[in-house]
C-alpha positions as CSV (number, residue, x, y, z in Angstrom):
1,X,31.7,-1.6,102.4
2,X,34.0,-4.1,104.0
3,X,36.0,-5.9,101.6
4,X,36.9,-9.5,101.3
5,X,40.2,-10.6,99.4
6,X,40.6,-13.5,97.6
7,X,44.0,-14.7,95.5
8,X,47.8,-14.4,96.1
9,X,50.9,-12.3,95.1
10,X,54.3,-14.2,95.7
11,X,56.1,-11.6,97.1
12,X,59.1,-12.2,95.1
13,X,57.6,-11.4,92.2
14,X,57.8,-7.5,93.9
15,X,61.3,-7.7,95.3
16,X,63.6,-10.5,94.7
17,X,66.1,-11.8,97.4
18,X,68.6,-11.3,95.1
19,X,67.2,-7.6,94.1
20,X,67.1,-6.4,97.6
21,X,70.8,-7.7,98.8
22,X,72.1,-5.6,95.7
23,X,70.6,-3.0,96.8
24,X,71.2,-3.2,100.7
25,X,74.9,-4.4,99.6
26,X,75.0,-7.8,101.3
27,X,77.1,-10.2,99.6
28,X,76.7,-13.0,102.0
29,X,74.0,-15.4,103.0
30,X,74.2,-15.4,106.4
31,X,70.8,-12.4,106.5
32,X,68.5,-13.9,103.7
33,X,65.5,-14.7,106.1
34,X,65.7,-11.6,107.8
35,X,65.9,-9.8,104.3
36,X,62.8,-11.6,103.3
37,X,60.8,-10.9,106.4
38,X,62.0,-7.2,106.1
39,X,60.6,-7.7,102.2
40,X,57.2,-8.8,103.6
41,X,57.0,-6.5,106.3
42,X,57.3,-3.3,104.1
43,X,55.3,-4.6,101.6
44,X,52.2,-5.0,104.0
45,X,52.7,-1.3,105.8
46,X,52.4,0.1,102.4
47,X,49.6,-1.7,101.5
48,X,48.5,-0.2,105.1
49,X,49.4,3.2,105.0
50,X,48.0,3.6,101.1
51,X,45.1,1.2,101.8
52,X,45.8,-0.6,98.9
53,X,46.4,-4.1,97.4
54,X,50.5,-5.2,95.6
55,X,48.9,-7.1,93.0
56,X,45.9,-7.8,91.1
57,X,43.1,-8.9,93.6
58,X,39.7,-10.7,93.0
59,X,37.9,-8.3,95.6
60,X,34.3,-9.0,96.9
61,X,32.5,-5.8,98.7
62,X,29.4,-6.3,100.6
63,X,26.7,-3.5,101.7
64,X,23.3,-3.8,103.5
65,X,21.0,-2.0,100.8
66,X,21.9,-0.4,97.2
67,X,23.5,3.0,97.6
68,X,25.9,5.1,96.6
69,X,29.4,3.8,97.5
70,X,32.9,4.7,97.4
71,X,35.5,1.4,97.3
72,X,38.0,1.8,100.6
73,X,40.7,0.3,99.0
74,X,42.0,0.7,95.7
75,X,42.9,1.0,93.1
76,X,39.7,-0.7,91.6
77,X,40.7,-1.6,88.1
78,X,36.7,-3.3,86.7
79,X,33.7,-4.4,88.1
80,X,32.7,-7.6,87.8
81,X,29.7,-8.4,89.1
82,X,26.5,-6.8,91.4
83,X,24.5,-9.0,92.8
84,X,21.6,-8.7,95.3
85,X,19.7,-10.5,97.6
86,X,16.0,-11.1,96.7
87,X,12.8,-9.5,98.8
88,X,11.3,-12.9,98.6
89,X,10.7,-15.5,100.9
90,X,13.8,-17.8,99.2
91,X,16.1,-15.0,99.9
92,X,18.6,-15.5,96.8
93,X,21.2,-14.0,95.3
94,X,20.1,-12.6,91.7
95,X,22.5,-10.5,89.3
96,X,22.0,-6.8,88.7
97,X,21.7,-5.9,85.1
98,X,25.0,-4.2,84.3
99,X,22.5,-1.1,83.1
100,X,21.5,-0.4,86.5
101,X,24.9,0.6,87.8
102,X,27.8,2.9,86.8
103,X,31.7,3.0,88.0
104,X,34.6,5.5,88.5
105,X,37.7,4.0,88.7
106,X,39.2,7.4,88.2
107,X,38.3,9.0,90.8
108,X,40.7,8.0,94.4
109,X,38.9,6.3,95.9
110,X,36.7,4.6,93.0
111,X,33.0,4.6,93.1
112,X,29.9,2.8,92.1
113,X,26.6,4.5,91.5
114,X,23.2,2.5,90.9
115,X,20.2,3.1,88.9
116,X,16.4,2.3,90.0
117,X,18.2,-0.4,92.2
118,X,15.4,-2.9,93.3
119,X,14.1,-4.0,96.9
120,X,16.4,-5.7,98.7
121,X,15.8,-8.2,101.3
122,X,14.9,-7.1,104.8
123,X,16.2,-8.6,108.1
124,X,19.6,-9.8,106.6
125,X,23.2,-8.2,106.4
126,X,25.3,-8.1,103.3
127,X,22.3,-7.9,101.0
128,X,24.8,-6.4,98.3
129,X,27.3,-8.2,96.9
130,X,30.0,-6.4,94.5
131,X,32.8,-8.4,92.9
132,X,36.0,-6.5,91.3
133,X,39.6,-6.4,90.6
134,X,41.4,-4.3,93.1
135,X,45.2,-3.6,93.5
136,X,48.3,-2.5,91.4
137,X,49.4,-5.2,89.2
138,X,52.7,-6.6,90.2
139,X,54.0,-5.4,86.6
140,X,53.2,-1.6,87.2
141,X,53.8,-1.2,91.2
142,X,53.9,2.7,90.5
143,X,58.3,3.1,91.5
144,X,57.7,5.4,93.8
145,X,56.1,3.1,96.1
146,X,58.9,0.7,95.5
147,X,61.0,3.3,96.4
148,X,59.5,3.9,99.7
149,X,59.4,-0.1,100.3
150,X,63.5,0.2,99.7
151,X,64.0,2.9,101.9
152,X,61.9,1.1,104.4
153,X,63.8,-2.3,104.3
154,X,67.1,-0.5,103.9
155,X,66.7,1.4,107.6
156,X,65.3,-1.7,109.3
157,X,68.1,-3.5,107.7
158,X,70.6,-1.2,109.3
159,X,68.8,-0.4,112.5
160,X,67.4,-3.4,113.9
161,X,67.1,-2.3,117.1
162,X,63.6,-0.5,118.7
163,X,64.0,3.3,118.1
164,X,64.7,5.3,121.7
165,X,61.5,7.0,122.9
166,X,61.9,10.9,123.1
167,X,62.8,11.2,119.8
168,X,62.1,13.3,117.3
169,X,60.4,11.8,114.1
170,X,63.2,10.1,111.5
171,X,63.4,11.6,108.6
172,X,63.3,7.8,107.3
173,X,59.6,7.6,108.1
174,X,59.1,11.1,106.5
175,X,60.7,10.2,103.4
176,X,58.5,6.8,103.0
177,X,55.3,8.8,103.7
178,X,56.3,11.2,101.3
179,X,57.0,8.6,98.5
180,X,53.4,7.1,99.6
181,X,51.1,10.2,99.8
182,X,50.2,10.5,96.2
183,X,48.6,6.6,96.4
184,X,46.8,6.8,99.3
185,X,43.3,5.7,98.9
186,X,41.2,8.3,101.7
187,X,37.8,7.5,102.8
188,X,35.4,8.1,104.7
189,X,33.6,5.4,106.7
């Protein structure tokens, strides 16, 4: 299922300007663009790394027939809507009863069962549409992954120059991955 996003988060509604130079203990302005770019940096190679959305998403997935799925990205908070296209000549879009499909959203990653699905057309891709919410509200950003985010901006912050090939792993990039692992959505394609 390849997912399309749709809707925005303003960044500093996650981290603030004025947040992060308390934290990284600038008192000046003279590095508030690079702060910010750091902020939007980290906050895309977490979304990367846990395959997962800062913020409440509208989220459309599209598959070629009904089947059982599993959502590769999460987390997927409700279900919208399941529509389908037609096996008729018009090949339209019609809704899918709510009864004829079932959700996990506890399970990582979430999944979506269907029941007695019906014919789909032939000859076309993205025959399946699925519409959700995906993504951690801005509100409830789980702390640990703010955490790693920190840590993150903090050591690009102070270490702005490439890292020397040859060396051994930084326990920087250990730590972050180690704040992230519990929200990693895994799946296979």
């Amino acid at each position: 299922m390849t997912p399309v996003f749709t809707g925005t988060v303003d960044n500093n509604d996650i981290f603030t300007l004025t947040e992060l130079k308390n934290f990284l203990r600038v008192e000046n302005s003279v590095d508030n663009d690079l702060i910010l770019a750091l902020r939007d940096a980290a906050i895309l190679y977490v979304e990367e790394v846990c395959n997962t959305k800062l913020g409440a998403y509208t989220a459309t997935f599209y598959m070629d027939y009904f089947r059982h799925a599993i959502f590769p990205v999460g987390p997927v908070t409700a279900i919208a809507s399941v529509y389908y296209m037609e096996a008729t000549a018009t090949k339209t879009f019609v809704e899918l009863s709510a009864n004829n499909y079932f959700s996990d959203f506890a399970s990582i990653p979430a999944r979506i069962s269907f029941n007695d699905p019906p014919s789909v057309a032939e000859d076309e891709f993205s025959r399946v549409k699925i519409t959700g919410t995906v993504g951690h509200p801005v509100a409830n950003i789980p702390q640990m992954m703010k955490s790693a985010m920190q840590l993150l901006i903090g050591h690009l912050y102070e270490n702005r120059t490439a890292e020397i090939i040859g060396t051994i792993s930084s326990p920087i990039q250990l730590g972050v991955h180690a704040l992230l692992s519990p929200y990693r959505v895994i799946w296979n394609r």
